[in-house]
N, C-alpha and C positions, 0 to 999 in steps of 0.2 A: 828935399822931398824925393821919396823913393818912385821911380819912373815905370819899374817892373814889380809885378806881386812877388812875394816871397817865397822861393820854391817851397814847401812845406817836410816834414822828416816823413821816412817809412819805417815803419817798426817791423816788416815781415820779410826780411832781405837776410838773415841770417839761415845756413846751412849745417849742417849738422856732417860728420865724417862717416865715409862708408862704413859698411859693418864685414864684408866680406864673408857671410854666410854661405851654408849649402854647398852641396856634394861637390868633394875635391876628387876621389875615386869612384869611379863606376866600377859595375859588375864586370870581374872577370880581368881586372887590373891588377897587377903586382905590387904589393903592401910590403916595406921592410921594416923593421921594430921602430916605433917612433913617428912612422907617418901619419900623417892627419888625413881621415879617412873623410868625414865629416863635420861641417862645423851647426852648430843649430840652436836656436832658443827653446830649452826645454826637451823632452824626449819624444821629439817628434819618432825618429828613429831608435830602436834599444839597440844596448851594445851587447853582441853573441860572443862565438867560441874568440878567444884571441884576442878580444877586442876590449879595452877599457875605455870608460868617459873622465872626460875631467872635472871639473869644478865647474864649468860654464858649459855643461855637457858637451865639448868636443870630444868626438868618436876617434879613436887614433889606434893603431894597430900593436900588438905586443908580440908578434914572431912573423916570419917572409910567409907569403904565401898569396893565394886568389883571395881576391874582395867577393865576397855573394852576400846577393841580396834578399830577403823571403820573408814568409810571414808567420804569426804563429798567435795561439788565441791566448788572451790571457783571463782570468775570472777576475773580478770585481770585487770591492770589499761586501755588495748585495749580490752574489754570484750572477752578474750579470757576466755575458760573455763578449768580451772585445777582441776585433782582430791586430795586432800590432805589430811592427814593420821589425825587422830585426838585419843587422848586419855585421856579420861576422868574416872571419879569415883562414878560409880552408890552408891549412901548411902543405906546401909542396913538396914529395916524396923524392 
């Protein structure tokens, strides 16, 4: 005959792996071809001059130069107007 209750199971002890999102470069940082400017779910941020997204939209640089950050409006499929973040890569002269 068991002297102590049985400790019981928890079902909500497991963790899931960081995702290591959002901004690797700020404004006004030096970008060489290949760096990872941004990382994000979705296009929180668009990609401007220089810049492509990937497949899991990570923003990443495609020539040297300053990271800038700015905004700009974009129209709607009902012309509505949205303002939307954009980051681009001025090349340096």
């Amino acid at each position: 005959m068991a002297h102590k209750k049985g400790g019981g199971t928890a079902k909500n002890l497991t963790d899931s792996n960081p995702q290591y999102l959002g901004i690797k470069l700020y404004d006004g940082e030096v970008a060489r071809p290949g760096m990872v400017i941004l990382r994000q779910r979705g296009t929180k941020i668009m990609p401007g001059e220089n810049t492509k997204a990937g497949v899991d939209h990570t923003i990443f640089s495609m020539k040297t130069g300053t990271v800038k950050y700015s905004q700009t409006r974009k129209l709607g499929f009902n012309n509505a107007e949205k303002i939307k973040k954009v980051v681009k890569v001025v090349e340096s002269k």
